[in-house]
C-alpha positions in Angstrom: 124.6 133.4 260.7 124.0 129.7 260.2 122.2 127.4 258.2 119.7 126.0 260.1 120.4 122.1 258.2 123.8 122.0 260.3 121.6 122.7 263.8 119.1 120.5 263.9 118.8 117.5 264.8 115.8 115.8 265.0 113.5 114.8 261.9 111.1 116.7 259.7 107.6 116.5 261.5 105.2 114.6 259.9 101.5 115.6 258.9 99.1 112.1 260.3 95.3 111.6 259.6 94.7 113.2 263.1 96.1 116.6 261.5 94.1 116.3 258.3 90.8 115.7 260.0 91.6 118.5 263.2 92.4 121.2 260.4 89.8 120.5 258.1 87.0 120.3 261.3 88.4 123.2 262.6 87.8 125.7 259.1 84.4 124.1 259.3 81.8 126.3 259.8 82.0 128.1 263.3 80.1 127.0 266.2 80.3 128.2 269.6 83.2 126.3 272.1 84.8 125.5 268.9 88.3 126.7 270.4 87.7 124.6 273.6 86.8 121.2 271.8 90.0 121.9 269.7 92.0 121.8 273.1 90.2 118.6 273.9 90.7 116.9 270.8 94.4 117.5 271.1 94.3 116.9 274.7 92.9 113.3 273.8 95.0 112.8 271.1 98.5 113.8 273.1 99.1 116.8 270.9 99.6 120.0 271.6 100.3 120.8 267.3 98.7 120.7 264.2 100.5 120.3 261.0 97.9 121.9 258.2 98.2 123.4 255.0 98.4 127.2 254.5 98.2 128.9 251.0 100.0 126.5 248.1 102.0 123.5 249.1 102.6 125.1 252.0 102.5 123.1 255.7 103.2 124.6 258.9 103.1 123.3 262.3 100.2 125.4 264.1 100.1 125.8 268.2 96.4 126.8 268.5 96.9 128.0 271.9 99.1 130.9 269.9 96.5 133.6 269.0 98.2 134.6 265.7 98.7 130.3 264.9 94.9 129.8 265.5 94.1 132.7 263.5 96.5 130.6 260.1 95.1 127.4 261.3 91.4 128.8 261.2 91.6 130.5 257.7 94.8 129.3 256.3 96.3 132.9 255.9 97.2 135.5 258.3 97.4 139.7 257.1 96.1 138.5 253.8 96.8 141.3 251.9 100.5 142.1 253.1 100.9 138.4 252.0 99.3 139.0 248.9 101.8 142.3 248.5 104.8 140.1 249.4 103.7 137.8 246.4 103.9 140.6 244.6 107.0 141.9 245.5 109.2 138.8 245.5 108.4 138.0 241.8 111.2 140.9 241.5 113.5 139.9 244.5 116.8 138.5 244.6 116.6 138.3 248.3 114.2 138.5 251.0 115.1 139.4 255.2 112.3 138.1 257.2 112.8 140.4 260.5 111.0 139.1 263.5 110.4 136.1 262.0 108.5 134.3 264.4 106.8 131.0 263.3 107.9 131.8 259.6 104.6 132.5 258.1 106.5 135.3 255.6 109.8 133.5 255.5 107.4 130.3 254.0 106.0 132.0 251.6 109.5 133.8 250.5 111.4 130.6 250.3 109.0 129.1 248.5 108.5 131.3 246.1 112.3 132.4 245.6 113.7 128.6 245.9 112.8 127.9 242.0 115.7 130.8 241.2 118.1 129.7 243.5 117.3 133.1 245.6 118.0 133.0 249.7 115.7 134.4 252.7 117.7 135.6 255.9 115.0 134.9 259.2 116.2 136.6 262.4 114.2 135.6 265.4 115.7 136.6 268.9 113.2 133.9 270.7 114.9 130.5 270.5 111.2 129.1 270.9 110.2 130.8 267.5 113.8 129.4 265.9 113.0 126.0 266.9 109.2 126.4 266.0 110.4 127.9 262.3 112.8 125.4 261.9 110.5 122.1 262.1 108.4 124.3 260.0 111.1 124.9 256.9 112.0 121.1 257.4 108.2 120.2 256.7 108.9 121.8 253.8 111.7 121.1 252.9 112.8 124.1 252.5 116.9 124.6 252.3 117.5 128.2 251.1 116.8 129.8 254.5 119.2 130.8 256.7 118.0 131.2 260.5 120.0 133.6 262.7 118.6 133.3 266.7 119.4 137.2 267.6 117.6 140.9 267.6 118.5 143.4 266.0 119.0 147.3 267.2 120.7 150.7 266.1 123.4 150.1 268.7 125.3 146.9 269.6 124.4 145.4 273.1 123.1 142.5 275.7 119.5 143.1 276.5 116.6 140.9 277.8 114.4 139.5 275.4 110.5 139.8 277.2 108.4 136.8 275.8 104.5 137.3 276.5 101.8 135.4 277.4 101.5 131.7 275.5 98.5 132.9 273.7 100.1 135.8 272.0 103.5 134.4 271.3 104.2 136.8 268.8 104.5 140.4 271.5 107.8 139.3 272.1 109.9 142.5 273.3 113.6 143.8 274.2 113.8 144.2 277.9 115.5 148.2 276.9 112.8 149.4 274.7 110.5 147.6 276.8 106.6 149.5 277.8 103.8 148.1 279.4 101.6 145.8 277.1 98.7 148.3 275.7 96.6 144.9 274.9 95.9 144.3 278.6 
């Protein structure tokens, strides 16, 4: 496993004015086609992201074509309540493994809230898409007690094909061995 500091190379994104307003117009009040003049605003506007605050001082870089993203940039949580348990929980951990950590929603939250006692989270993500996603999102904030290991995990050691779905459910990402056909269709 490696630190993600010694992999990347680009710069921590940056939240703009655009961001702010998108965000906050989006967890306006709902109207119908609100989803489709999202995709034209960023359309417009060249971006396919939006950087917006979840829970805290938390930021994250949102891909509102992703169901689950939309869902955090809409109400600025996702599975409220096993958030709300892992807040619970962590006040009493030295250490926190975020399996299938996708876009780091729970690995956020954990290195936040362990950072203060020098305490480490461990992300494994087998989608190098979710790694790179995860990593812009723990540079926004400036987060350094992660480390960020691109594999799966199984009961047996071995090479398998990871199965990524649809762009709008980036998170039904499978193992080509233990692989079934999608019950959501």
């Amino acid at each position: 496993m490696t630190n993600y500091y010694a992999e990347i190379n680009s710069a921590a994104p940056a939240a703009s004015w655009v961001d702010a307003l998108l965000a906050r117009w989006y967890r306006s009040s709902h109207h119908p086609g609100k989803t489709r003049l999202l995709r034209l605003a960023l359309t417009l506007t060249g971006k396919s992201t939006i950087i917006a605050p979840i829970g805290g001082n938390v930021r994250m870089e949102l891909d509102p074509a992703d169901y689950v993203q939309r869902e955090v940039l809409l109400h600025g949580t996702y599975e409220e309540r096993t958030l709300q348990l892992l807040d619970q929980l962590l006040k009493s951990c030295d250490a926190f493994w975020d399996f299938g950590a996708h876009m780091g929603l729970y690995t956020l939250q954990a290195a936040t809230q362990l950072a203060p006692r020098n305490k480490r989270v461990v992300a494994i993500e087998p989608n190098p898409a979710h790694c790179q996603a995860l990593q812009r999102n723990l540079l926004l904030n400036r987060l350094n007690n992660v480390t960020l290991c691109t594999a799966a995990c199984g009961d047996t050691e071995s090479l398998t094909q990871l199965i990524t779905p649809d762009a709008d459910n980036t998170g039904g990402s499978r193992l080509g061995a233990y692989s079934k056909p999608d019950s959501r269709l």
